[in-house]
C-alpha positions as a Markdown table, in Angstrom:
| # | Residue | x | y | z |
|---|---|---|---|---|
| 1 | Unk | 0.0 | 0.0 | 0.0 |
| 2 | Unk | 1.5 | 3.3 | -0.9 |
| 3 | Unk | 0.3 | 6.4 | 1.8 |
| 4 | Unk | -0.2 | 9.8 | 0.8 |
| 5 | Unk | 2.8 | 10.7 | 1.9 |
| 6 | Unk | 4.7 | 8.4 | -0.4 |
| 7 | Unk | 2.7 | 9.6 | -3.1 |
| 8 | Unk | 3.1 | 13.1 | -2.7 |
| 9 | Unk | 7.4 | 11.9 | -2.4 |
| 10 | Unk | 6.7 | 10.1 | -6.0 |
| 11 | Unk | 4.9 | 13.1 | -7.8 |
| 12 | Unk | 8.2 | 15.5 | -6.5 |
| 13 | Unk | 10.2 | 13.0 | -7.8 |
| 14 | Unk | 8.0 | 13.2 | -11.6 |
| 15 | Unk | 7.9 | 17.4 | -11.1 |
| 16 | Unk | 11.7 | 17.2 | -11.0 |
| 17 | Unk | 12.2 | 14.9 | -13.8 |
| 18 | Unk | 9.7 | 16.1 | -16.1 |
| 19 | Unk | 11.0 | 20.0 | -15.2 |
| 20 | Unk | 14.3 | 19.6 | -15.8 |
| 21 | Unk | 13.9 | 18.3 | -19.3 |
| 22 | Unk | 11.6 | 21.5 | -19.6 |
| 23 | Unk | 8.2 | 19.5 | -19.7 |
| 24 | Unk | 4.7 | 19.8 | -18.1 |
| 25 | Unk | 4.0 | 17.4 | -15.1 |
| 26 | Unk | 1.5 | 14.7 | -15.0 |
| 27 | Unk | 1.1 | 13.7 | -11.5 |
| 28 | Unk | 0.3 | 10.5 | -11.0 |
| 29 | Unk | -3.0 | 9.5 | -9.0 |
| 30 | Unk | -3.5 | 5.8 | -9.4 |
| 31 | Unk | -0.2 | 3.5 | -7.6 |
| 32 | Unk | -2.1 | 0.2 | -8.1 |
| 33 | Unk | 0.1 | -0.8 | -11.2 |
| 34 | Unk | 3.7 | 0.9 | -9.7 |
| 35 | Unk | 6.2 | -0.9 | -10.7 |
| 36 | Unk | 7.9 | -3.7 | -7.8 |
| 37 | Unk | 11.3 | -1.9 | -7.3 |
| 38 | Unk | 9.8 | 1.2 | -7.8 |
| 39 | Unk | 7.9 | 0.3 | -4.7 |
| 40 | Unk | 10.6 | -1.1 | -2.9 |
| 41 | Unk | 12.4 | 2.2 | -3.7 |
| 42 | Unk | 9.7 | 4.8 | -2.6 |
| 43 | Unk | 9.4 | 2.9 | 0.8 |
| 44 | Unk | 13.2 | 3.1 | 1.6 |
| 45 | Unk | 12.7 | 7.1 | 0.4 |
| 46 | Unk | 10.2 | 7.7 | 2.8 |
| 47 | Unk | 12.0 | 5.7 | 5.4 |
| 48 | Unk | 14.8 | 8.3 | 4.5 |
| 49 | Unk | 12.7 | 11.6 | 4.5 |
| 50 | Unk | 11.2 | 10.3 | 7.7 |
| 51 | Unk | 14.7 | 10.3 | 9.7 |
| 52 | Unk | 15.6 | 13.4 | 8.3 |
| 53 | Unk | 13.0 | 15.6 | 7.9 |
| 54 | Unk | 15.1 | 18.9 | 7.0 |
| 55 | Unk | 15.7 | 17.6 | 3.7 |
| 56 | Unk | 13.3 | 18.7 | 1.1 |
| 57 | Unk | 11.9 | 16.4 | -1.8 |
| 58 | Unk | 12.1 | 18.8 | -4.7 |
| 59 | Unk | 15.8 | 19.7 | -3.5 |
| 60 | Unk | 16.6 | 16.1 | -3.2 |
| 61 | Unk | 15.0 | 14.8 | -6.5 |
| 62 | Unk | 16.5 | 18.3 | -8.4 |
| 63 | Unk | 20.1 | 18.3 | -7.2 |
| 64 | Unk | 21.3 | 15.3 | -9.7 |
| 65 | Unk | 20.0 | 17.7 | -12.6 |
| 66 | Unk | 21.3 | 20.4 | -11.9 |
| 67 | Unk | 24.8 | 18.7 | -10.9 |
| 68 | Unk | 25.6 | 16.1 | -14.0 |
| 69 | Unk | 22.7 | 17.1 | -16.7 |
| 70 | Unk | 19.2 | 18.0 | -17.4 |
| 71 | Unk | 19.5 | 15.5 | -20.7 |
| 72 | Unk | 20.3 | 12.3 | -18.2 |
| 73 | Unk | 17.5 | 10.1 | -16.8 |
| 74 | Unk | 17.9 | 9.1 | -13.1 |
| 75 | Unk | 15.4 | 6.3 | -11.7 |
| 76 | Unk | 13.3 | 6.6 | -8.4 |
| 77 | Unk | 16.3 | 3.5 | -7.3 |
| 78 | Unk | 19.2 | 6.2 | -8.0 |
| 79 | Unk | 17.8 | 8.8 | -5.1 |
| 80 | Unk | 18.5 | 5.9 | -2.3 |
| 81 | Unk | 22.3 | 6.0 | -3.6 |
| 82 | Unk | 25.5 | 7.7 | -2.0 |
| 83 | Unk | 25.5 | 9.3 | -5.8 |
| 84 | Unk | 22.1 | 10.8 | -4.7 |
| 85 | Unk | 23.5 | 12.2 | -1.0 |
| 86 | Unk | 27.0 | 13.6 | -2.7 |
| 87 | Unk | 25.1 | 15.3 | -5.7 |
| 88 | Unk | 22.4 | 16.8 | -2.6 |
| 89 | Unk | 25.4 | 18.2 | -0.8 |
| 90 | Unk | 26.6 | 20.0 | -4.2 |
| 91 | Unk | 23.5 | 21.2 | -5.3 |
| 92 | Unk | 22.5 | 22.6 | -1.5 |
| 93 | Unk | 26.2 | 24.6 | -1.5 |
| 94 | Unk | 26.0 | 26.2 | -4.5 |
| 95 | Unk | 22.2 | 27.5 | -4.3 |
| 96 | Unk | 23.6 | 28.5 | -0.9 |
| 97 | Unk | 26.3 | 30.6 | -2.6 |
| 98 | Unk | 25.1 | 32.2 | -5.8 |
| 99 | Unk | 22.8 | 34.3 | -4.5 |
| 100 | Unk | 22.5 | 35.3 | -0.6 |
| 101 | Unk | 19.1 | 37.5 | -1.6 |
| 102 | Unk | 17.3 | 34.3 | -3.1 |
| 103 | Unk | 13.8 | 33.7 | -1.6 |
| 104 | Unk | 15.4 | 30.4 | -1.6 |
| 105 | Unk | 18.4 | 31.1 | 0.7 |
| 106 | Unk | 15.6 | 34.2 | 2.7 |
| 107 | Unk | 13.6 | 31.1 | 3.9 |
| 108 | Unk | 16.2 | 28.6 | 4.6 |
| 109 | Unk | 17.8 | 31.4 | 7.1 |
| 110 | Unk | 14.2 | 31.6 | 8.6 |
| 111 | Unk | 13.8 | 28.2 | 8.5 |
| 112 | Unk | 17.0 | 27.8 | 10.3 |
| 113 | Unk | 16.2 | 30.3 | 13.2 |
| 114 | Unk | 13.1 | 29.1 | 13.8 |
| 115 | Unk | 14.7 | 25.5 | 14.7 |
| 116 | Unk | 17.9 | 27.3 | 17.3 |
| 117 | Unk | 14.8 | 28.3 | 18.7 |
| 118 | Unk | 13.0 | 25.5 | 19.5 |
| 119 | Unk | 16.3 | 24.0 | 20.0 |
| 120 | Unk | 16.8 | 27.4 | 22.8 |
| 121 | Unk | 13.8 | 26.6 | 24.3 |
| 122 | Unk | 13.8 | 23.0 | 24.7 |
| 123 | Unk | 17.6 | 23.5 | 26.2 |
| 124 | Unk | 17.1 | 26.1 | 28.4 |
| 125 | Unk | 19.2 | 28.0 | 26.8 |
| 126 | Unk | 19.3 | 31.9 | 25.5 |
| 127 | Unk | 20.4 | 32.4 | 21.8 |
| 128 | Unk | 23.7 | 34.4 | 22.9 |
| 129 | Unk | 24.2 | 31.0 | 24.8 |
| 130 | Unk | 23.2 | 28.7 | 22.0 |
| 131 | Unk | 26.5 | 30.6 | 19.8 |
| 132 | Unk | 28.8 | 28.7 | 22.6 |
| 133 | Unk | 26.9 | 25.9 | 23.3 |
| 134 | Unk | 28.3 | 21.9 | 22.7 |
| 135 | Unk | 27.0 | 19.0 | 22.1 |
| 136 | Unk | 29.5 | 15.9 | 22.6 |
| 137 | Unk | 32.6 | 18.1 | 22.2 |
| 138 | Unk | 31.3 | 19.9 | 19.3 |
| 139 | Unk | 29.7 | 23.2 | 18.6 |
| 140 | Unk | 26.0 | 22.2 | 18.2 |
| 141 | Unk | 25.6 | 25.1 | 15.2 |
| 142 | Unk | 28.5 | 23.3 | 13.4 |
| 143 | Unk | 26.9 | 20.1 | 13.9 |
| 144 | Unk | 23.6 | 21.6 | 12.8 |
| 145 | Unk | 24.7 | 22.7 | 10.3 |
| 146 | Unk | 26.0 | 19.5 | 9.2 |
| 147 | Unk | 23.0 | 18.1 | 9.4 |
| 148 | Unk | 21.5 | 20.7 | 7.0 |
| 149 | Unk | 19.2 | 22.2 | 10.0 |
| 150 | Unk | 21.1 | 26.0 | 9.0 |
| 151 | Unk | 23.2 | 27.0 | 6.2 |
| 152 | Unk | 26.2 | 29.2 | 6.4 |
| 153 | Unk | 24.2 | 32.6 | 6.1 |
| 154 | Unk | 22.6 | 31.2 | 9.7 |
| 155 | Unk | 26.2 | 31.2 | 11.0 |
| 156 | Unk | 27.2 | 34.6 | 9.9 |
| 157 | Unk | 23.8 | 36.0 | 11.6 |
| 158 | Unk | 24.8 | 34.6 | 14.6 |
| 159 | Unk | 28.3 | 36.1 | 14.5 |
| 160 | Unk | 30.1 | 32.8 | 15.8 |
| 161 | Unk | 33.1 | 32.9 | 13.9 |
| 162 | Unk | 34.8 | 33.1 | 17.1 |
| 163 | Unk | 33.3 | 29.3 | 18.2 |
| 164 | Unk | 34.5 | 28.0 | 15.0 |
| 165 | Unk | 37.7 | 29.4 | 14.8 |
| 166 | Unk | 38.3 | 27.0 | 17.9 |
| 167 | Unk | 38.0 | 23.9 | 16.1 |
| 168 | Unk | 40.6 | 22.4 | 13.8 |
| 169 | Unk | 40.7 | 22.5 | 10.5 |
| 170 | Unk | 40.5 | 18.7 | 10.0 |
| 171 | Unk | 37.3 | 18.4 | 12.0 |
| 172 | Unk | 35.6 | 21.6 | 10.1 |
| 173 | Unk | 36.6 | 19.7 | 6.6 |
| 174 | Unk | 34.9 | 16.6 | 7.8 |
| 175 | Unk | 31.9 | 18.6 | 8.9 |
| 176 | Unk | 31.6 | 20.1 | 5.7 |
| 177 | Unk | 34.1 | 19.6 | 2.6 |
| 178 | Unk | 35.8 | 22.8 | 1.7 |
| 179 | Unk | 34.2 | 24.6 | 4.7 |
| 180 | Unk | 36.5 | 27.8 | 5.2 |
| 181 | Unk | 36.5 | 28.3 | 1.0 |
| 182 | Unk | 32.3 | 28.3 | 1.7 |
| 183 | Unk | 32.4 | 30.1 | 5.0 |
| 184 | Unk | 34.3 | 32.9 | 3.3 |
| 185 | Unk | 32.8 | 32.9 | 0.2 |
| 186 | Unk | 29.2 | 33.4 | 2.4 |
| 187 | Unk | 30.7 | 35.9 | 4.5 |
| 188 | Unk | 31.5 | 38.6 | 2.0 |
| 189 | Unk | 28.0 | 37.5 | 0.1 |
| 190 | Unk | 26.4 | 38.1 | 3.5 |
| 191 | Unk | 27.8 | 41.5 | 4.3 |
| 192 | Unk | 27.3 | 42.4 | 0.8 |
| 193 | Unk | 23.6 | 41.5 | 0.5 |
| 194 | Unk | 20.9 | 44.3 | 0.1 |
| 195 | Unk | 18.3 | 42.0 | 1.5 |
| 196 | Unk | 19.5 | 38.9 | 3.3 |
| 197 | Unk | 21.5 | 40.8 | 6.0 |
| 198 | Unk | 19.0 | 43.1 | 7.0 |
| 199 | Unk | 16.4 | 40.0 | 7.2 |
| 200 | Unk | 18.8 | 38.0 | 9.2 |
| 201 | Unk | 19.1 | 40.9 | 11.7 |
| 202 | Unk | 15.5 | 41.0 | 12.2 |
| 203 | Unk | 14.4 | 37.2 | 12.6 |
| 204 | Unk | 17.6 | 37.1 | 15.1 |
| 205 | Unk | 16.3 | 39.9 | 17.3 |
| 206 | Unk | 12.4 | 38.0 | 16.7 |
| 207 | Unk | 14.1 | 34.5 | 17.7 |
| 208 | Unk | 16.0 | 36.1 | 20.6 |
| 209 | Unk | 12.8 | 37.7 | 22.3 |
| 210 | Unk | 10.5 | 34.4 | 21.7 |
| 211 | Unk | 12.9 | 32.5 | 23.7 |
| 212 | Unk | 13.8 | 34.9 | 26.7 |
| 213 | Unk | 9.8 | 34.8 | 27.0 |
| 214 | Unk | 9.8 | 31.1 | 27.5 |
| 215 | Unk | 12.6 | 31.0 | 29.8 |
């Protein structure tokens, strides 16, 4: 039996495939005749979105595209592959770089603050608090942002260059591959934007105030 859920992972999966070869979508509404490993493969996907629930489908299914070719076909099997994680991890960095004023990038930094917060409030913790705060010997934004919860703009919002500047090189490249070439390059994108920076101000003043009211 395929939920709604999976269904609604399968039609992303058709809008990203059928978009990137610059053609109208068809969702599918009827999964009585799916295809046997293409129903072994949509379980495993949603067992995947499930666990991590940051990721977004249309991101997930979009990044091979945009990363090898909008001419190449990838099956639903591909998107449960190491392939499918590596080209995610491109795709997310470079729509994270190109431009820091994308509604894209706008909402992701939103996105991000509104889960410190929760994060804040679940802790006990103030945001100023949160820039310094570990988890298992590692700075919990780092490892956040590892697990795609914030993106670098996040970090530079929440001024904690001085936390990361504590950690070894080594450890930040196994964090994230080529993270000081991407910190830098989203630093002088974030100083520079005429949108982003001022946005990022005013959620972090927003996010600061919710959770000194809960503590």
């Amino acid at each position: 039996m395929v939920t709604e859920r999976e269904k609604d992972i399968y039609n992303s999966y058709l809008y990203a495939t059928r978009t990137a070869q610059g053609k109208p979508t068809r969702f599918r509404k009827d999964f009585s005749k799916l295809k046997d490993e293409d129903f072994v493969a949509l379980k495993k996907l949603s067992s995947f979105f499930l666990k991590h629930k940051h990721v977004n489908y249309r991101d997930w299914f979009a990044a091979p595209f945009e990363v090898y070719s909008k001419d190449e076909y990838f099956d639903l099997r591909f998107f449960n592959s190491r392939k499918a994680l590596k080209c995610y991890s491109i795709f997310m960095k470079d729509k994270e770089v190109s431009n820091p004023d994308s509604d894209d990038n706008i909402e992701v930094l939103k996105d991000g603050f509104r889960y410190i917060a929760k994060f804040c409030i679940t802790n006990s913790i103030t945001l100023d608090e949160y820039r310094t705060h570990y988890t298992n010997n590692m700075p919990t934004c780092l490892l956040h942002l590892q697990e795609h919860r914030l993106n670098f703009y996040t970090l530079h919002a929440l001024d904690v260059e001085p936390t990361i500047k504590a950690i070894e090189k080594d450890v930040l490249e196994f964090i994230v591959k080529d993270f000081y070439t991407i910190f830098a390059r989203t630093r002088t994108k974030f100083y520079g934007s005429a949108v982003l920076k001022t946005k990022a101000k005013e959620t972090r003043e927003k996010v600061k105030q919710i959770v000194e009211k809960q503590k």
